[in-house]
N, C-alpha and C positions, 0 to 999 in steps of 0.2 A: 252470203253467209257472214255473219257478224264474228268476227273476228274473236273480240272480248268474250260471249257467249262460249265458242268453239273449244278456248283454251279453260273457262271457269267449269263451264260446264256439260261439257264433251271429252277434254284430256284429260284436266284435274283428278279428276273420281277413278279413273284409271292407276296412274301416278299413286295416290291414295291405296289404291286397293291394296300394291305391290309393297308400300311402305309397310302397312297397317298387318299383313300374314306374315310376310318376311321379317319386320321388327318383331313381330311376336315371338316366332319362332328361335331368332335370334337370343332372344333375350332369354325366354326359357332355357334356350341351351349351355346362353355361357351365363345368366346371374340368378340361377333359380332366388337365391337367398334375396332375393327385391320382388319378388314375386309374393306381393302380400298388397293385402287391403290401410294394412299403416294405420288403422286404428287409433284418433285420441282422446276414447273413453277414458283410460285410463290417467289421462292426465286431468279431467274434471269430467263428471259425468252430468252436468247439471243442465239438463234439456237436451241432452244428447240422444239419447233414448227417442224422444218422441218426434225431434228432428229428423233422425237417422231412418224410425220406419214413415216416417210419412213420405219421406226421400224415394227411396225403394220403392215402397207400393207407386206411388204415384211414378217414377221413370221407369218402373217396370211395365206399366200398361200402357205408358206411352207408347214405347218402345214397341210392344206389340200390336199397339194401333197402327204404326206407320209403315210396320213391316206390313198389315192385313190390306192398310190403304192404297201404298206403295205397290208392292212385290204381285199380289194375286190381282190377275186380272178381272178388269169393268165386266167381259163377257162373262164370269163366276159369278159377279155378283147379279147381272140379269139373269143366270139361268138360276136363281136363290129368288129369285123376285124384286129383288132390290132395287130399286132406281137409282138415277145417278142423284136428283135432288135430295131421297131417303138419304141415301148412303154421307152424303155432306153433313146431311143433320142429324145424325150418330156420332157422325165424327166430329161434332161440333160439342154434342152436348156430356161424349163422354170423355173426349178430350179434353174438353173444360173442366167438367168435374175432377179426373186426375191431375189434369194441368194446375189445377189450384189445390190440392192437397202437395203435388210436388214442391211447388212452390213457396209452401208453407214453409215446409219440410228443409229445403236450401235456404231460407231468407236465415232460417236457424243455425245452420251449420255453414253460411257464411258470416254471420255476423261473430260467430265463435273461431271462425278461423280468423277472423283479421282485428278482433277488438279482444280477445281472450289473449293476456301475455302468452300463458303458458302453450296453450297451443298454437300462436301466431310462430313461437320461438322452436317448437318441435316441426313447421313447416315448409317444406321446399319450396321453391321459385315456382317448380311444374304443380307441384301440390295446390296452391293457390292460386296459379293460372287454371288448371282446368277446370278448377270450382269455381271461377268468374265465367268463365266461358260455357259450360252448361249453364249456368244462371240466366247467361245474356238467349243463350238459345232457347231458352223456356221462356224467357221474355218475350223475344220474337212469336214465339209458337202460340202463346195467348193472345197475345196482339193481334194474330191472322186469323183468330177467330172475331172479335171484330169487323176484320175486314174481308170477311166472308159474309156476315151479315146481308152485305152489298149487291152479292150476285149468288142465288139460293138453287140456281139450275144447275146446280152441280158442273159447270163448264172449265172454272178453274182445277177441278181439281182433277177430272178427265185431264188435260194439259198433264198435269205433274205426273200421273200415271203412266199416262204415254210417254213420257219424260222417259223416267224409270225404266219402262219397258223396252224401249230401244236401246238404251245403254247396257241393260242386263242381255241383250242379245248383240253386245258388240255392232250398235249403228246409230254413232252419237253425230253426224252430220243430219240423222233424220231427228235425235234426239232432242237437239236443239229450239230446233224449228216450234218445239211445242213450249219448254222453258221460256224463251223469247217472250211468249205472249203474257205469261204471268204476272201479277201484281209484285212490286219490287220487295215485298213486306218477305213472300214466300221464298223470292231466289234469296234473298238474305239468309231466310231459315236453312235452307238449301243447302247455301255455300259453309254455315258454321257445322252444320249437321256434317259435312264431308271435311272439314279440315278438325273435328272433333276424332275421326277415325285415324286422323294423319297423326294424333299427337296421343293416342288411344298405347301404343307400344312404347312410350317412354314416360307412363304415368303412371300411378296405381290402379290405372282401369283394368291393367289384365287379369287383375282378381277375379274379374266376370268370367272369366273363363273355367275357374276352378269352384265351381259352383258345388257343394257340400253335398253331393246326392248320396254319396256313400251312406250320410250320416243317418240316414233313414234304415237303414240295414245293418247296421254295424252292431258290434256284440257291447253290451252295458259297459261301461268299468265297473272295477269292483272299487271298492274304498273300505278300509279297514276300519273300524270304530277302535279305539282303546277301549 
């Protein structure tokens, strides 16, 4: 058993887990009033807008590709018909396509966070660190499409599934065993995707939590004309 492996990605993701609900829950409890999205529209709106939803769409579909690639098991998708080859090249081409509108979407709204005075000057340490650090992960995550190119029998990514699934049943000794084999492009992806959850409770990500569903139901306001 590789040592490095065991602790990156066998303990790690554990450690993570405990931070990532418990920070959450923390923070809700004692700072609700930090519990916002921090919004710096307001301070220049100029490509904001179109940064902002290309952002979202495209890490929202991410998001749920990895969860579909990830979490539900290879046997689901054979009994769908899907092969493991298929299923690579879904997740290649539609990963792609999102992957590069997200993309788009952050190159915008980092370049406004670090070259725009007025909102470099409205931004925290965290605020700028976690928008370098998703960036670098979408980096990564393009990148290993690419390097998927290279082996099309869906083998690697069987690995990272079985990965997943041994650790989501508490048995990262067997976990391992499958990460190990991987191209180092992906444990890369891997390891920012799981230290992105460890720093998820001290950012403005937990905005995600409070997702606006009310606002679909909720009653008009009224607004007074004079």
């Amino acid at each position: 058993m590789n040592f490095f492996d065991m602790l990156v990605f066998g303990i790690y993701p554990y450690i993570v887990s405990v931070i990532f609900f418990c920070g959450c829950l923390l923070r809700y409890d004692r700072n609700q009033y930090t519990w916002k999205a921090g919004s710096s529209q307001m301070l220049t709106s100029k490509n904001f807008r179109i940064g902002s939803n290309l952002f979202h769409i495209g890490i929202i579909m991410i998001f749920a590709g990895h969860f579909a690639g990830l979490v539900i098991p290879y046997e689901v998708w054979d009994w769908l018909g899907i092969s493991l080859p298929a299923k690579q090249l879904i997740a290649m081409g539609v990963g792609g396509f999102f992957g590069v509108l997200c993309f788009i979407g952050m190159t915008i709204l980092v370049y406004r966070r670090l070259f725009n005075p007025r909102v470099r000057a409205s931004s925290s340490t965290m605020d700028t660190t976690i928008l370098l650090l998703i960036y670098i992960q979408l980096i990564l995550g393009i990148a290993s499409i690419f390097v998927s190119t290279g082996h099309m029998d869906g083998h690697e990514m069987k690995n990272l599934m079985s990965w997943s699934r041994y650790l989501l049943t508490f048995r990262p000794a067997e976990a391992i065993e499958f990460i190990g084999e991987v191209h180092w492009i992906y444990r890369a992806h891997v390891f920012w995707g799981v230290t992105l959850f460890a720093l998820f409770p001290f950012s403005r990500l937990v905005h995600i939590w409070s997702v606006p569903v009310k606002y679909v139901n909720r009653n008009y306001q009224v607004v007074r004309q004079k």
